[in-house]
C-alpha positions as CSV (number, residue, x, y, z in Angstrom):
1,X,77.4,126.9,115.7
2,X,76.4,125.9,112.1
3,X,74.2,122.4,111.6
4,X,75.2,120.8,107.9
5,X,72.9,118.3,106.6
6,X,75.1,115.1,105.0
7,X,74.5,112.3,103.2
8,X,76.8,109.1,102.5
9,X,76.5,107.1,99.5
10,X,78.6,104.1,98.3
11,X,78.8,104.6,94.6
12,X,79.4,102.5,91.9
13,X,77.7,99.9,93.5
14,X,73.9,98.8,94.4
15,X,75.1,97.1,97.6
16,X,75.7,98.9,101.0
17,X,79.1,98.8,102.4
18,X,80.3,97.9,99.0
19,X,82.0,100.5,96.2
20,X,83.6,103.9,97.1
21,X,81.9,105.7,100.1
22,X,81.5,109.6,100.0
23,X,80.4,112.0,102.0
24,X,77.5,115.3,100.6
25,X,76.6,118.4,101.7
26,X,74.2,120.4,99.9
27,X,74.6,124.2,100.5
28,X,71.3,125.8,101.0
29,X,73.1,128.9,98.6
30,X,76.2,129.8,96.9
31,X,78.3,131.1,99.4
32,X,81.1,128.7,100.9
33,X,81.9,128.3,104.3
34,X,85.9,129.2,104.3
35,X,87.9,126.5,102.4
36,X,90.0,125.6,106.3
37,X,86.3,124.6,107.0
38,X,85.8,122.6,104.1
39,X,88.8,120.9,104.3
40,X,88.2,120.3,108.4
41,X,84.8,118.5,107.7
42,X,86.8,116.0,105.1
43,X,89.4,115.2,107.7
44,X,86.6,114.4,110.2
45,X,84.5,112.3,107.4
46,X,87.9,110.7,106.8
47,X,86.4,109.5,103.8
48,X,88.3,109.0,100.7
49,X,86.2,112.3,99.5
50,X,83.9,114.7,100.4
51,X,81.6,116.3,98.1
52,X,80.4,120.2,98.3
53,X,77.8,121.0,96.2
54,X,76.1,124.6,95.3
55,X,73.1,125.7,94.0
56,X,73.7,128.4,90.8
57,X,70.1,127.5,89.1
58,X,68.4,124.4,90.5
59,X,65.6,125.0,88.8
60,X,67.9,124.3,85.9
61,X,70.2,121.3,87.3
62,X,72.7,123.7,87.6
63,X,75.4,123.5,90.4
64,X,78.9,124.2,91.6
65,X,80.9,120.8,92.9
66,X,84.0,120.6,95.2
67,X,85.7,117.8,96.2
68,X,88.1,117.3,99.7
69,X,90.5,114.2,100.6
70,X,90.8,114.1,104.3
71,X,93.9,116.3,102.9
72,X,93.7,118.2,99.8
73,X,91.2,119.6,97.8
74,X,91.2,117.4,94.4
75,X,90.9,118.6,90.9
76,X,88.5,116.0,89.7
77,X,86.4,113.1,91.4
78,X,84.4,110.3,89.8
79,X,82.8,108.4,92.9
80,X,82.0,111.9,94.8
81,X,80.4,113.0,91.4
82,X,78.1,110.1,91.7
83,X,77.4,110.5,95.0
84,X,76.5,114.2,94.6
85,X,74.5,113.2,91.3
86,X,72.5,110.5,93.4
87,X,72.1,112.9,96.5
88,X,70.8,115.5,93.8
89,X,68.0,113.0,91.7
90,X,66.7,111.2,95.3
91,X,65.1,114.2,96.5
92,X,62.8,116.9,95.0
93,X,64.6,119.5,97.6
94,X,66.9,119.8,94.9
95,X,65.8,119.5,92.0
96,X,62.2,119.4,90.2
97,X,60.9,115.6,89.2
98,X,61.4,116.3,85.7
99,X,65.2,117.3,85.5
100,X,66.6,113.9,84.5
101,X,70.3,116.1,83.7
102,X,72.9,118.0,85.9
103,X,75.2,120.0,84.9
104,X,78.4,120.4,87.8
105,X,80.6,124.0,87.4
106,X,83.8,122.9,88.5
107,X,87.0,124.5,89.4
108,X,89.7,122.6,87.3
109,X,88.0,120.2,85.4
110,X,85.0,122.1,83.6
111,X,81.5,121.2,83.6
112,X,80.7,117.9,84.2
113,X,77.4,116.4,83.2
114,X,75.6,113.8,85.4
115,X,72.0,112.0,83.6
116,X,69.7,109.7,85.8
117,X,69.4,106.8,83.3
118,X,65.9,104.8,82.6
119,X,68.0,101.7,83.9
120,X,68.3,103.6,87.5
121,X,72.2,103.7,86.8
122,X,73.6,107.6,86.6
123,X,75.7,108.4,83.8
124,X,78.7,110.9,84.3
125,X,80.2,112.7,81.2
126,X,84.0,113.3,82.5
127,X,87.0,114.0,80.3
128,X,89.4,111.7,78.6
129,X,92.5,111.2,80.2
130,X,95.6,112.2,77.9
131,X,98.5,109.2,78.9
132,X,101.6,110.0,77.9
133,X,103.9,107.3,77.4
134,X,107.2,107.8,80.3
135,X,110.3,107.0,78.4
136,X,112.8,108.9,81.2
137,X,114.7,105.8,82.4
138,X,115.0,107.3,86.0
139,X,111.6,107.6,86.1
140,X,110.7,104.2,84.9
141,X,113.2,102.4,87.5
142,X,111.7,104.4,90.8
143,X,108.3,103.4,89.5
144,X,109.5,99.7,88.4
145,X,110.7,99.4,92.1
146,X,107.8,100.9,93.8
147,X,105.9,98.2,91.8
148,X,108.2,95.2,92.9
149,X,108.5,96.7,96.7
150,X,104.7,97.7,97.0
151,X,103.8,94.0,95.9
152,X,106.1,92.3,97.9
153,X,107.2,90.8,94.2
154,X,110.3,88.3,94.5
155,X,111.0,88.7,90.9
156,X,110.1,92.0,89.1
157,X,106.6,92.6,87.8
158,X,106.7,92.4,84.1
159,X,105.3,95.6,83.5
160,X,103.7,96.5,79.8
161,X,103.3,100.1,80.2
162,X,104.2,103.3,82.4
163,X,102.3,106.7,81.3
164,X,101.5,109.7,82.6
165,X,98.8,111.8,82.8
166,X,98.1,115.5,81.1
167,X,96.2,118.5,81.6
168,X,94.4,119.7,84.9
169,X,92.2,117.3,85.8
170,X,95.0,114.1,85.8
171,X,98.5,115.9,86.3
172,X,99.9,113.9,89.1
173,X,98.0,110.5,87.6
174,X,100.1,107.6,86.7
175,X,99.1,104.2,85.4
176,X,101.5,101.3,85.1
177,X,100.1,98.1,83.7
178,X,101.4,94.9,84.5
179,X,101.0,91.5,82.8
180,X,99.2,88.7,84.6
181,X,102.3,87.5,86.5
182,X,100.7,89.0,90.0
183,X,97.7,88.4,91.3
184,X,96.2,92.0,91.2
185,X,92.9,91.2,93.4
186,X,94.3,89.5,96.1
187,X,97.8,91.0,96.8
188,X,98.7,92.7,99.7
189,X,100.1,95.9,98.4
190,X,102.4,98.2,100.9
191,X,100.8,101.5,99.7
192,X,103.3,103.5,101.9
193,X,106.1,102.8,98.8
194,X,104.2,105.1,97.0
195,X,104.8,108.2,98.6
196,X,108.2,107.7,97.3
197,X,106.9,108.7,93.7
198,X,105.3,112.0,95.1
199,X,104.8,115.3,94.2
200,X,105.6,113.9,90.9
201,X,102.8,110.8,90.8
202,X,100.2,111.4,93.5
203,X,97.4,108.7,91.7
204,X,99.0,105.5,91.1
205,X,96.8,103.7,88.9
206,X,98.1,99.8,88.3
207,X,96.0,97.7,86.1
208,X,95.5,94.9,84.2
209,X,93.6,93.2,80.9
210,X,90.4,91.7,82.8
211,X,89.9,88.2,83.4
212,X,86.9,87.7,81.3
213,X,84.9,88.4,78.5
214,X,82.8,91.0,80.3
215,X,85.8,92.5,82.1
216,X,87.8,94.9,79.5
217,X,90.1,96.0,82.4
218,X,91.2,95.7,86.3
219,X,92.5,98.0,88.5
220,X,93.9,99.1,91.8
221,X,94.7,102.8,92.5
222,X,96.3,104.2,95.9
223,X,96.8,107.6,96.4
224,X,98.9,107.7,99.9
225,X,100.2,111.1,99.7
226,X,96.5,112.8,99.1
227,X,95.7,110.5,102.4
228,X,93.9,107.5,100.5
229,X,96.4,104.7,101.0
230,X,93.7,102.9,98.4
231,X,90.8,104.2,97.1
232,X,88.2,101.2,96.6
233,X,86.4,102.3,93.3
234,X,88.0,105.6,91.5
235,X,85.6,107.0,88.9
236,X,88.1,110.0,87.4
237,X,90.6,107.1,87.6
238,X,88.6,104.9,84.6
239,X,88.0,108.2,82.6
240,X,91.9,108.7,83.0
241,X,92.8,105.1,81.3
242,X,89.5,104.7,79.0
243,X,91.8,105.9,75.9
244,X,94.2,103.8,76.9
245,X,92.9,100.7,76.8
246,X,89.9,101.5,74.2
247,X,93.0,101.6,72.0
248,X,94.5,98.0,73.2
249,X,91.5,96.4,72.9
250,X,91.9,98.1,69.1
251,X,94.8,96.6,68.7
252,X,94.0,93.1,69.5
253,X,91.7,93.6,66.7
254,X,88.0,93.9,68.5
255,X,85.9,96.7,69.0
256,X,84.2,97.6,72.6
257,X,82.1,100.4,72.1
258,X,81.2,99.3,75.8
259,X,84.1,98.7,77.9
260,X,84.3,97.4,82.2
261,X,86.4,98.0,84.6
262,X,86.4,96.6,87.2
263,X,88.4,98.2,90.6
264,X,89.6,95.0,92.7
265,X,90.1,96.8,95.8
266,X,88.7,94.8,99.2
267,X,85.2,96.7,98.2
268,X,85.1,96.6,94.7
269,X,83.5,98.1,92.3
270,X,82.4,98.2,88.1
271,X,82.6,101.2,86.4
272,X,80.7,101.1,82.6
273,X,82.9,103.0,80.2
274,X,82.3,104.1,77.0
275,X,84.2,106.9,74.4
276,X,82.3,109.8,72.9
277,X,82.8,110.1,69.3
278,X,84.5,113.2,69.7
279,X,87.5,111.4,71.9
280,X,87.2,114.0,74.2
281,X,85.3,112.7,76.6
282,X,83.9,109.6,77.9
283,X,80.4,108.5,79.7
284,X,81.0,106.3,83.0
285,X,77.8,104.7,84.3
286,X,76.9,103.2,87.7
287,X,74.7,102.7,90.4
288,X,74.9,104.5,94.0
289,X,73.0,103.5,97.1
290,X,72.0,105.8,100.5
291,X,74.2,104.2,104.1
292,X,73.7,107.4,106.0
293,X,72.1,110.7,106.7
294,X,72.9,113.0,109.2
295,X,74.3,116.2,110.9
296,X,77.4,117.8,111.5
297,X,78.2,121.1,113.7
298,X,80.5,123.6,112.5
């Protein structure tokens, strides 16, 4: 029997018990327990992820990052990310005093970088999600009523926007936004009505202009079919829509170099969004604080 250091860490937030909690495990070396393992330590987490992280050159900042549901191994993870980044920069284990800059090897989704701000916050360089615009009209009613069932609605959402998402790291992403009509912080949402729109949409992201001048955007995302009925604070799922609504807050005539979302799940959680100039990619910055710290036997 194998012993597994682990560490849990709500990210996104500076508050225990608060933003999206993930679990860590820093391997010791490179080679991976067998992927049945992995996945078995996720499902017994039962965390919304689980974060495997590798040394290639430490001394460097240099690592290899995996991410589990309790399900499914995922093709990119914003929250996990953090938590693996904060895990990494809290202890000198890992890496030297002076490496202020990770770089995570991933499978499907590149290398992501991860830099341990002045401010304490850790900024994750992730790429910009590519939404296409769904225009199939079968498409558009399943996920129009999913909306209206999900929220209990008695009239239909009026709903500004249905797109897709492109590429490795967001096929299976949707995001639906919906004008102001529904309460999107305090509704009960059946989650179960969107296993309906799976294999096709496994990460329905529903959002909505925010409700003040600091708050560009809201959202909610549930993912019932990777076994997250709804993920509290989704980091890959602000790098998915920060194109999109960088380019609605463009059209309204202002300029945000510095957008905010803000995930209005029962936990919550602000994400810090901005667009490189490149329109590639995009920084997300937040904060991440230690809940737990133990073993697990394999």
């Amino acid at each position: 029997m194998t012993s597994l250091q682990y560490s849990v860490v709500d990210a996104f937030t500076s508050t225990p018990f608060q933003g999206n909690s993930a679990a860590v495990i820093v391997f010791d070396s490179n080679t991976s327990p067998p992927d049945n393992i992995l996945q078995n330590i996720a499902a017994e987490f039962n965390l919304s992820e689980t974060a495997y992280v590798f040394p290639i050159a430490p001394e460097r900042g240099d690592f290899y990052l995996r991410w589990f549901t309790p399900k499914v191994e995922v093709a990119l993870c914003g929250h996990a990310t953090l938590a693996a980044a904060y895990t990494l920069f809290s202890s000198q284990s890992y890496l030297l005093k002076d490496i202020n800059s990770i770089q995570f090897t991933t499978n499907k989704s590149g290398v992501l970088i991860a830099k341990h701000l002045p401010d304490g916050r850790i900024e994750l360089e992730f790429p910009v999600g590519e939404v296409v615009a769904i225009d199939e009209a079968l498409d558009r009613q399943i996920i129009e009523d999913s909306i209206t069932i999900a929220f209990a609605a008695e009239e239909k959402p009026v709903i500004t926007f249905m797109g897709q998402g492109n590429g490795d790291s967001y096929s299976g992403y949707l995001v639906v936004e919906i004008a102001p009509g529904i309460d999107l912080r305090n509704a009960v949402v059946n989650t179960e009505i969107f296993m309906k729109l799976a294999p096709k949409f496994l990460v329905i992201v529903v959002t909505q202009r925010g409700d003040d001048v600091e708050e560009t955007f809201k959202s909610r995302v549930f993912a019932p079919a990777l076994g997250i009925f709804e993920d509290p604070v989704t980091g890959s799922a602000h790098s998915f829509i920060a194109k999109y609504w960088a380019e609605r807050v463009k059209a309204d005539g202002k300029s945000i170099p510095n957008m905010l979302g803000r995930q209005v799940s029962a936990r919550s959680g602000e994400v810090g969004v901005s667009l490189a100039n490149d329109g590639t990619t995009c920084q997300l910055q937040g904060r991440a604080v230690l809940v737990a710290r133990g073993e697990i036997f394999v």
